[in-house]
N, C-alpha and C positions, 0 to 999 in steps of 0.2 A: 216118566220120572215125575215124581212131586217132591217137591221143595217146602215142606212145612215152616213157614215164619218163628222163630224163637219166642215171639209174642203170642202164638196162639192160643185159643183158650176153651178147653174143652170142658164139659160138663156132663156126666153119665151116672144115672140115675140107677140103686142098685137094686129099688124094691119099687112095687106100686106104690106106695103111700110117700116117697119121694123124703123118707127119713135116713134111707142109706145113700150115701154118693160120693163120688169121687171127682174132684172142680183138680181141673190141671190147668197148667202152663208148660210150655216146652215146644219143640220143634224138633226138626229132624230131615233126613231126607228119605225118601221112600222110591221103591221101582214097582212099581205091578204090572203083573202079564196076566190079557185077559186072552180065554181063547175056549175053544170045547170042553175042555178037560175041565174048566173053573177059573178060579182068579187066586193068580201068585204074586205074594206078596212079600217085602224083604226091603228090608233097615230097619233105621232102629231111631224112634223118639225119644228124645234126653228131655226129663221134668227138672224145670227150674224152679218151679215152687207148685205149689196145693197144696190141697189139705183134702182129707177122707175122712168121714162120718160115717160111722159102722159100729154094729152092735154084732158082738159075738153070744152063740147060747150063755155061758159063764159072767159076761164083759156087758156091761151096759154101755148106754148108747154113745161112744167116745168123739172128738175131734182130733186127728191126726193132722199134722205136719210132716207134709211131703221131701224128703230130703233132696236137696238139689244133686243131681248129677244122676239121678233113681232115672230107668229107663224099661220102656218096654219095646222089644227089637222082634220082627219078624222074620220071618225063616220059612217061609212060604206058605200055609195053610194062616190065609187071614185073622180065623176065629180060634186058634191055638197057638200067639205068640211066647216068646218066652219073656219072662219077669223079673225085673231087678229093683222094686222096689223099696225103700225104708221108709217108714212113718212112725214118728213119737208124739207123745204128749207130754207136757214139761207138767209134771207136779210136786207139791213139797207133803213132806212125811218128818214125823218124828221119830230121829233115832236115838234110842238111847247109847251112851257108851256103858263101858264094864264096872263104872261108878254108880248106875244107875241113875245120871245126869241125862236130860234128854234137851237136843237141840235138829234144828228144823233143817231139812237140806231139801235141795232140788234137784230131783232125778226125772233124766227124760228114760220116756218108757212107751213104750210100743212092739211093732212087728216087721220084718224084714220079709219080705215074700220075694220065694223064687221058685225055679225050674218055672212050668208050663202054664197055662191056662188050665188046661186039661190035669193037670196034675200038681197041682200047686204045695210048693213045700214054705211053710208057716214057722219060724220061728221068733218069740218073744224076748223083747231086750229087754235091759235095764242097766239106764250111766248114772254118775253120780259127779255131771260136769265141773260143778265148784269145789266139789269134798273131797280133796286124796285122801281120806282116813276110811270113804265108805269105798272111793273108788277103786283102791288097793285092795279091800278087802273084797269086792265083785270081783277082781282080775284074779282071786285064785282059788275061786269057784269053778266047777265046769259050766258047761253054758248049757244043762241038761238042768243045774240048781240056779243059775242067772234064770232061765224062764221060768220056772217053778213060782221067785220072785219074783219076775215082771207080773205073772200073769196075777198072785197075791193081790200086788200093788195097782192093779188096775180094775179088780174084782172089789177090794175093800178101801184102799186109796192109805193104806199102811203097810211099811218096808218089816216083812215078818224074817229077817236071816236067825240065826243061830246070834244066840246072847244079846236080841233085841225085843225076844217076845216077855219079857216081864212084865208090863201095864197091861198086856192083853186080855180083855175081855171080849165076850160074844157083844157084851155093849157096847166096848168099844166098836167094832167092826158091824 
C-alpha cells in the first residue's frame, strides 16, 4: 500500500524540448501487486491544483489550470489509468450584443479529458463565469457547438457564436 501525501508534487514532461508538461499536486492512496505476471496497480490520485502546458496541432502553446478534485485512478495496468481531468484557461473576449454594443467578458475555456490513457476522450469547454447573458446563452447550445467555440476561442482568442461575428475580420483573428 502507498499513501501518497496531499502535498505531493509531481512533474511530467510531455515532449523532449520540455515545452509540454504537466506540474501536479494531489495525493491519494495506492495498492500495487508486484509478482510474475507484472505489476497491478489500483486507486486513485485526487489533483488539488496544477497547471498543464500543451500545444495542440490547431491550439498554440496554452497554460491550463488544473481543476481541483480532477483525478487519475488505476485499475490495474499501471501505464493505462483511467482519466478525470479538467483544465481551463481564463481569457477575456469581446462580445458584442444584438445592438452591436461590444463589451469585454471572461471565459474560462479549456479540455476535460477522460476514459483511458490508451484511449483518451478530449472534450473542449467554454463558461462564461461572470456573464449570465453569455452563460445562458452557452447553456442552450449543445456541447458539440460549446467546443466548436471553445476550440474558436482558444485557436483565435475571440468568442465567434451566432450574432457575435459582426467586427470579424481575418485581421482581426
Amino acid at each position: 500500500t502507498i499513501s501518497v501525501s496531499e502535498g505531493a508534487h509531481i512533474v511530467c514532461d510531455l515532449n523532449a524540448e520540455q515545452t509540454n508538461y504537466v506540474d501536479l499536486m494531489g495525493g491519494g492512496d495506492l495498492r500495487m501487486k508486484y509478482n510474475s505476471d507484472g505489476i497491478n496497480l489500483t486507486g486513485r490520485y485526487t489533483l488539488n491544483d496544477g497547471q498543464m502546458k500543451y500545444s495542440l496541432p490547431v491550439i498554440p502553446l496554452k497554460t491550463f489550470t488544473i481543476k481541483d478534485g480532477s483525478y487519475v485512478e488505476f485499475n490495474g495496468d499501471p501505464m493505462n489509468p483511467k482519466l478525470n481531468i479538467t483544465a481551463t484557461e481564463r481569457t477575456k473576449a469581446t462580445v458584442t450584443d444584438e445592438s452591436g454594443v461590444g463589451r469585454s467578458v471572461v471565459f474560462d475555456c479549456g479540455v476535460v479529458i477522460t476514459k483511458t490513457l490508451n484511449d483518451m476522450g478530449l472534450e473542449f469547454i467554454i463558461d462564461a463565469p461572470e456573464d449570465n447573458s453569455v452563460n445562458g446563452e452557452l447553456a442552450t447550445m449543445s456541447a458539440e457547438e460549446r467546443g466548436k467555440i471553445a476550440v474558436t476561442m482558444l485557436t483565435t482568442g475571440m468568442y465567434l457564436a451566432d450574432g457575435n461575428t459582426g467586427g470579424f475580420s481575418m485581421n482581426s483573428a
